[in-house]
C-alpha positions as CSV (number, residue, x, y, z in Angstrom):
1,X,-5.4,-24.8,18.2
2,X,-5.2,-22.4,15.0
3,X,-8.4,-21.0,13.7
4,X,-9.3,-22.1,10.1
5,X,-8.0,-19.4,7.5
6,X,-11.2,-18.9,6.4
7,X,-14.3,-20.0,8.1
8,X,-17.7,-21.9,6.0
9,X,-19.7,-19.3,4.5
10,X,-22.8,-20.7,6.3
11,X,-21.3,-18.7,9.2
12,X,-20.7,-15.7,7.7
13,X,-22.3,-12.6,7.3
14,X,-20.8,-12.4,3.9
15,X,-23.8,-15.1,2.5
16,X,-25.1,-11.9,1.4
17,X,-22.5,-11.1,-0.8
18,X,-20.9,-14.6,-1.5
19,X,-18.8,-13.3,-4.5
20,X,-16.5,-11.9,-2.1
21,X,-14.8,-8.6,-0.4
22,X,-16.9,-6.2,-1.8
23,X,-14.9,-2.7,-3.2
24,X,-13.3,-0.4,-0.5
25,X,-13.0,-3.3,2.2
26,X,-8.9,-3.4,2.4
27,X,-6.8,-6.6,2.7
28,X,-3.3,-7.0,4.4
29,X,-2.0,-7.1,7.8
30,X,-2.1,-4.2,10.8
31,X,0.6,-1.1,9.8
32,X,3.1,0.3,11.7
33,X,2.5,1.3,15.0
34,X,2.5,4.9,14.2
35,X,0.6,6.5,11.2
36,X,2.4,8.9,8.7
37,X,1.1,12.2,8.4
38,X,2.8,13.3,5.2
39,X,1.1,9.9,3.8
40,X,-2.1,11.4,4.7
41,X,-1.9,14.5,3.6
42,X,0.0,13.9,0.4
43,X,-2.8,11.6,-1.6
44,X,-5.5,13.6,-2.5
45,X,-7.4,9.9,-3.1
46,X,-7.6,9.3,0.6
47,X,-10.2,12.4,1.1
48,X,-13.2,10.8,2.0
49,X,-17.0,10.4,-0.4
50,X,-19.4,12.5,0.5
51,X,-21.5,10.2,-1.7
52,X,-22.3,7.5,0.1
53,X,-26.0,7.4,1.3
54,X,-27.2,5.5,3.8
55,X,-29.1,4.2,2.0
56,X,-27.0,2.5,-0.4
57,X,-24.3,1.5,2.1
58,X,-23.7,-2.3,2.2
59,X,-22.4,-3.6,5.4
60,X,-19.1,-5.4,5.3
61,X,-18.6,-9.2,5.4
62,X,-14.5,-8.7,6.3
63,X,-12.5,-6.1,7.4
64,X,-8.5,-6.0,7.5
65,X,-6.6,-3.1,8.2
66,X,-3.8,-2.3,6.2
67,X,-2.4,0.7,8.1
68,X,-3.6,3.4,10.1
69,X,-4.1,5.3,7.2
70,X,-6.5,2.6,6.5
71,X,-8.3,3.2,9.9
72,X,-8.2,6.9,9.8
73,X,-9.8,7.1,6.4
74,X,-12.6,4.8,7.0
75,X,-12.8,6.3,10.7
76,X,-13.8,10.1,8.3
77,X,-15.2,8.7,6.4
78,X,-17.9,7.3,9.0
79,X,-17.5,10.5,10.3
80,X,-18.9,12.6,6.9
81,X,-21.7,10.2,6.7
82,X,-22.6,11.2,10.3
83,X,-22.5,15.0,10.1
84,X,-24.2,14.4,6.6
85,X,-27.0,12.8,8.7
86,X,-27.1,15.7,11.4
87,X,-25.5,14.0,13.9
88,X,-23.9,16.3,16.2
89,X,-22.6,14.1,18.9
90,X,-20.3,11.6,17.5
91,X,-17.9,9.1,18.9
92,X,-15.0,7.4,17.2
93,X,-12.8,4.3,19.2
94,X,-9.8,2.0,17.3
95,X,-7.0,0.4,18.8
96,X,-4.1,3.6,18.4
97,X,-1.0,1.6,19.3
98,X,-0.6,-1.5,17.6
99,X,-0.6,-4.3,20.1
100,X,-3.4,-7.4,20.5
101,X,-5.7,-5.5,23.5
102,X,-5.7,-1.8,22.2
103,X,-6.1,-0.6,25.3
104,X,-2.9,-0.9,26.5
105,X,0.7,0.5,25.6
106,X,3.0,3.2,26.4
107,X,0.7,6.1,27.1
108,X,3.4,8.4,25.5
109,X,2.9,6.6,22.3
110,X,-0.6,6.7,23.0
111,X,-1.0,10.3,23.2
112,X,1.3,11.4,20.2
113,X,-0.5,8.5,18.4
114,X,-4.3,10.0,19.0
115,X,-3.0,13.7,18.6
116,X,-1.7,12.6,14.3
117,X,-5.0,10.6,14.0
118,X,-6.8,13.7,15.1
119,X,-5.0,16.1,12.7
120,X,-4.7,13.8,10.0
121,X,-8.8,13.7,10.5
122,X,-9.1,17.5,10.8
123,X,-7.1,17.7,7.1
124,X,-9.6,14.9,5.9
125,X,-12.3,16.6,6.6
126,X,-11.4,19.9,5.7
127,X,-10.9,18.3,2.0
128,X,-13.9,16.6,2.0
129,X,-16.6,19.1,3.3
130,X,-14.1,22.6,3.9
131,X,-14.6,22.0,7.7
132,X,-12.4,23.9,10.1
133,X,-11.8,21.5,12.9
134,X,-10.6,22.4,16.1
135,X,-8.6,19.6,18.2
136,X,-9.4,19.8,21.8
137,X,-6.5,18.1,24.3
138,X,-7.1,18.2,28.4
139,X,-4.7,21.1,29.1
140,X,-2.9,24.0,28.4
141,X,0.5,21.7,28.7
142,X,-0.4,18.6,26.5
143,X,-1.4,21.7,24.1
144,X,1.8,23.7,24.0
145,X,3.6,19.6,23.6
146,X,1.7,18.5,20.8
147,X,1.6,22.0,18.9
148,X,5.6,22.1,19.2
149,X,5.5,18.1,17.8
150,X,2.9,18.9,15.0
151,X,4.4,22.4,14.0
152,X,5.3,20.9,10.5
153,X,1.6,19.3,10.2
154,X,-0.3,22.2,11.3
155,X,1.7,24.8,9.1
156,X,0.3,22.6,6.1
157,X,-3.1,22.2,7.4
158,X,-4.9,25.6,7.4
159,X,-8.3,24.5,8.5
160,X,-6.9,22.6,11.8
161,X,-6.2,24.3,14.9
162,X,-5.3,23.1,18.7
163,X,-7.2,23.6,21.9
164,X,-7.3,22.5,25.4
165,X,-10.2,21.8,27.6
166,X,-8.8,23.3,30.7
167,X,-6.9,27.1,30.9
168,X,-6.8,27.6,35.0
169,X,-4.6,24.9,36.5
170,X,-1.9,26.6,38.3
171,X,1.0,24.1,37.6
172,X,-0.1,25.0,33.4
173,X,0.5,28.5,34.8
174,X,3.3,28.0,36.4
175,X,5.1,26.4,33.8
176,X,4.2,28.4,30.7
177,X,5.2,31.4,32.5
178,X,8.6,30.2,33.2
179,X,9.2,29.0,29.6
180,X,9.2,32.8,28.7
181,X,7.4,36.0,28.5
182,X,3.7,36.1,27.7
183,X,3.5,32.4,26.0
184,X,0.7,31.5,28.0
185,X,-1.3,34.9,27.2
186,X,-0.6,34.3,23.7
187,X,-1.6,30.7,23.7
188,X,-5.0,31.4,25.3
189,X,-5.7,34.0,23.2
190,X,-4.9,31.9,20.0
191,X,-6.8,29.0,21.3
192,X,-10.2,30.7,22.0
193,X,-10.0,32.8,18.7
194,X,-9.8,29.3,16.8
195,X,-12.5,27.8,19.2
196,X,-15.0,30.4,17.9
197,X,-13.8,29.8,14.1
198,X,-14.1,25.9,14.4
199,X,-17.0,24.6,12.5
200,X,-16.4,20.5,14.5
201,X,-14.4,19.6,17.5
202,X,-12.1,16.9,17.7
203,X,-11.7,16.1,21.8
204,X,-9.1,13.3,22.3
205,X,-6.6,11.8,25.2
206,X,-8.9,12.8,28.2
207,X,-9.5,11.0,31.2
208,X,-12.4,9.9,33.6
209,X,-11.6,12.4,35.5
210,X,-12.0,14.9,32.8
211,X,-15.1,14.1,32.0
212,X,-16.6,17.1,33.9
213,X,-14.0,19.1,31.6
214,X,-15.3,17.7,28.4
215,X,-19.1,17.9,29.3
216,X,-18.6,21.9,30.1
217,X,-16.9,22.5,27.1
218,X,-19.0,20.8,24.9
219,X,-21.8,22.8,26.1
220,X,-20.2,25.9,26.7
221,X,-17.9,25.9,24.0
222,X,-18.9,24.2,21.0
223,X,-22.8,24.9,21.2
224,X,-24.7,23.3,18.9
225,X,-20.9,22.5,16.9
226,X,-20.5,18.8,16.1
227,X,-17.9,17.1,18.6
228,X,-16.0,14.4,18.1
229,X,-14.8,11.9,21.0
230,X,-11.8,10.6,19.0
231,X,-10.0,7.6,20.7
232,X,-11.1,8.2,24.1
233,X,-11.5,4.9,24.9
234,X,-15.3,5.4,26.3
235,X,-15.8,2.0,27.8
236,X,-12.4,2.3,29.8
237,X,-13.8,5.4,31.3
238,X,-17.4,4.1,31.7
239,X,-16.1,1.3,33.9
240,X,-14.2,4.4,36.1
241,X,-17.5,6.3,36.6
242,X,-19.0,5.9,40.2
243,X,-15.6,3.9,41.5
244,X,-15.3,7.2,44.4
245,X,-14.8,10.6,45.3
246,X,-11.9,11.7,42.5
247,X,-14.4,9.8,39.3
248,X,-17.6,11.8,38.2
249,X,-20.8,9.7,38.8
250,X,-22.4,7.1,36.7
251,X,-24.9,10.3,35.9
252,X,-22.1,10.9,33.6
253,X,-22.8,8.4,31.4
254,X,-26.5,8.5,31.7
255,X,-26.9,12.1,31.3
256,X,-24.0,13.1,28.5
257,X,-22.4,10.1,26.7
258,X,-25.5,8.3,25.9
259,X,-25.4,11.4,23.5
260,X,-22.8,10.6,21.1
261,X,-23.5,8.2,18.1
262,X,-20.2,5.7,17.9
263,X,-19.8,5.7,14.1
264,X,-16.5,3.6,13.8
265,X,-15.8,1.0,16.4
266,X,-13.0,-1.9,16.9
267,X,-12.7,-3.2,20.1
268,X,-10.4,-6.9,19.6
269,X,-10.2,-9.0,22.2
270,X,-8.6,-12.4,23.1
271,X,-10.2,-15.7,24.4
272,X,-9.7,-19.3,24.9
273,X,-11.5,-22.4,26.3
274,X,-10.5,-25.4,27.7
275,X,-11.4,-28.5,26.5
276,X,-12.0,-32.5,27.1
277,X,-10.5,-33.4,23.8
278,X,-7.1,-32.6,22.2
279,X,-5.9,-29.7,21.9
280,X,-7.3,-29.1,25.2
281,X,-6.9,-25.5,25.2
282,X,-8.5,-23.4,22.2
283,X,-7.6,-19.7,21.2
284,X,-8.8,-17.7,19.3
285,X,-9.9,-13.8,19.0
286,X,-12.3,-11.2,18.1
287,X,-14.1,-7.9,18.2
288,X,-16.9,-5.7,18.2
289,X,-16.9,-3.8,15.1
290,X,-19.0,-0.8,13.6
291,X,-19.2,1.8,10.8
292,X,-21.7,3.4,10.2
293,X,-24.5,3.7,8.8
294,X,-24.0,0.2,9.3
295,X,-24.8,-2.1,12.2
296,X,-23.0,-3.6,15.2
297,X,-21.2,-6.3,13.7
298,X,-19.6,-9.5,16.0
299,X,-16.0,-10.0,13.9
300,X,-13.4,-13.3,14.3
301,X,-9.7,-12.7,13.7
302,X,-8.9,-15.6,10.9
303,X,-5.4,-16.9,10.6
304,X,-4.6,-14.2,8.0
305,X,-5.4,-11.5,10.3
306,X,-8.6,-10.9,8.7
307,X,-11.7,-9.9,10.6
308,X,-14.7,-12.1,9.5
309,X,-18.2,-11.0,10.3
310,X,-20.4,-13.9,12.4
311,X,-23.2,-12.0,13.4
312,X,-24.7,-8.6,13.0
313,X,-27.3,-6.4,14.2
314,X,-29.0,-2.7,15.0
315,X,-27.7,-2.5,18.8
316,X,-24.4,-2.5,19.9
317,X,-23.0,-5.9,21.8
318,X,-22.1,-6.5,24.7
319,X,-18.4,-7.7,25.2
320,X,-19.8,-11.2,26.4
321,X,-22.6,-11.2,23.9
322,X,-18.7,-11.3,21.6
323,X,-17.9,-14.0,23.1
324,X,-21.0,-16.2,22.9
325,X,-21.0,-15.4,19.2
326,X,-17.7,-16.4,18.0
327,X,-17.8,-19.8,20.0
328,X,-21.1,-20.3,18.2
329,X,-19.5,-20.2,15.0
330,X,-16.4,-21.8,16.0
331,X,-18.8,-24.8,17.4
332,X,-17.5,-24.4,21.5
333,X,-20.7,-23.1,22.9
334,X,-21.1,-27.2,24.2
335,X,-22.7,-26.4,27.3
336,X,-26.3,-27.4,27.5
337,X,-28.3,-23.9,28.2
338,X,-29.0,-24.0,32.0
339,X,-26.9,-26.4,32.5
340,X,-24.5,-25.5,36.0
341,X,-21.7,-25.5,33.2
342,X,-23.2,-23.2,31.4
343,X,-23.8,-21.2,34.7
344,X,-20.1,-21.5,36.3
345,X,-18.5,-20.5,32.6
346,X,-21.2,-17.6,32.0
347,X,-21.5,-16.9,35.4
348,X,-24.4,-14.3,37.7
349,X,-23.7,-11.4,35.5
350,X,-23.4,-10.9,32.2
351,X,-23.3,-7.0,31.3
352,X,-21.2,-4.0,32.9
353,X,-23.6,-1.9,34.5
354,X,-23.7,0.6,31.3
355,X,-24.1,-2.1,29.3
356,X,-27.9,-2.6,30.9
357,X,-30.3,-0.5,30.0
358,X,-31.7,1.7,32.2
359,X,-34.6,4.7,31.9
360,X,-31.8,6.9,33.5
361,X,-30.1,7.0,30.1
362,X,-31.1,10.7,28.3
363,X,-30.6,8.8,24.8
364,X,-30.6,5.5,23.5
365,X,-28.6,6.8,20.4
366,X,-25.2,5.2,21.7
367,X,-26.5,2.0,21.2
368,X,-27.6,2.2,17.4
């Protein structure tokens, strides 16, 4: 069953705004899978306003990504609205590969992906507030990889520069060494020189397990610095926290990412439900969606491609609070409430354990 192409306006966020996509809300369909850097850094339209207040910014009633040049910008310029704001401890998560889930895909293509996003956001924001940005990657390898694959980009982007989170592992050793001479040496010393030049950080492509990394750079390293988790796919490595002796415990969470503000958010996902009556089996899709200052917004994917806001508000959802929402609006929610339907589709628990609050959590500002 194919969702309408466009959905009553009774159920739409946009019946605040019913003359239609306001300015700066892009139509069209999802880009190539990969982003062009010379497209970013050739338009000197695409640096982002540092003139939007908080005050004065309108959530959206539809959002529809042209390219990732598209998501990058708007990803910024959430970004500049942040730091305007003093936030310090920022968090940005989109789909990088172009594929329904956005959490899966060739991890090769996801790295390479998140490591242009990252640079591309380092030149926006050096045109936009003069910032030198400093993009973080686990290790001394995936440094020397993506420094040799963004030569070109860097060359042209003087306020970027590359880093790595971790400088001791033998094997990095091992194989910088080999490649020639003093390399490594040279590296390190390059690295920490633009680590105390960098006026933001940029961390991307870690893993649960380098969580502990990130959490002793960011107070090590960056101080006081704003950091930015770009693409790191926090819930993914939520759910790893706690699982057994080679994941850091769920203090992790509680403790340090509470900390960071998410300021631009898509996470789609795919549904369906069965029914009594023809078709029988429904489709349909979704996601969570956020840019700030605006709220947490509960999007449906229409037949066009466009998201469609059904329900907004201050805290972040829940990925089955998602779901409730958008068969609301689609009119599937038939169970009657308490109803054993109602229990056997909803079922005992409703929330991942980080998505309950608890009083071990050292900030609630994740959720706003």
């Amino acid at each position: 069953m194919a969702l309408m192409s466009s959905l009553p306006p009774t159920f739409l966020c946009s019946q605040r705004h019913a003359a239609g996509t306001r300015p700066g809300v892009h139509r069209g369909h999802a880009g190539s899978r990969r982003g062009s850097l010379q497209s970013f850094q050739s338009s000197s339209s695409s640096s982002p306003s540092t003139s939007q207040g908080t005050s004065a910014y309108e959530p959206r009633s539809t959002y529809a990504v042209s390219s990732y040049q598209t998501l990058v910008r708007d990803a910024c310029q959430a970004i500049v609205t942040a730091l305007n704001d003093n936030y310090t401890r920022i968090d940005v998560d989109f789909p990088a590969l172009n594929n329904s889930d956005g959490y899966t895909g060739g991890s090769d293509n996801y790295i390479d992906n998140n490591a242009q996003y990252a640079l591309a956001t380092a030149r926006l924001l050096e045109d936009a507030r003069g910032l030198k940005t400093h993009v973080v990657l686990p290790d001394l390898t995936e440094m020397a990889r993506a420094e040799k694959m963004l030569k070109s980009a860097l060359e042209l982007t003087s306020g970027a520069s590359l880093g790595c989170l971790e400088k001791g592992y033998w094997l990095n050793t091992a194989m910088l060494s080999l490649s020639g001479g003093g390399k490594m040496d040279r590296l390190v010393e390059e690295e920490e020189a633009a680590a105390k030049r960098a006026d933001v950080f940029i961390i991307t492509n870690v893993t649960a397990v380098e969580l502990p990394a990130v959490r002793k750079y960011v107070e090590e390293v960056c101080g006081d610095r704003p950091v930015i988790l770009y693409n790191t796919e926090l819930d993914t490595l939520r759910a790893d926290l706690g699982l057994g002796p080679f994941f850091p415990p769920k203090s992790m969470h509680y403790e340090f990412l509470t900390q960071f503000l998410t300021v631009f958010y898509i996470r789609p996902r795919d549904y369906s439900k069965s029914t009594s009556v023809a078709p029988f089996l429904v489709n349909y899709s979704g996601a969570i969606f956020r840019e700030y200052p605006g709220p947490w917004q509960a999007m449906i994917k229409q037949d066009n491609g466009e998201l469609a806001c059904v329900a907004e508000r201050p805290e972040r959802y829940a990925l089955q609070e998602l779901k409730e929402a958008l068969l609301e609006v689609m009119g599937l929610n038939t169970e009657e409430a308490g109803s054993t339907m109602a229990f056997l589709r909803r079922g005992y628990k409703r929330m991942t354990w980080w998505e309950e609050e608890s009083d071990e959590e050292a900030s609630g500002v994740w959720r706003t």
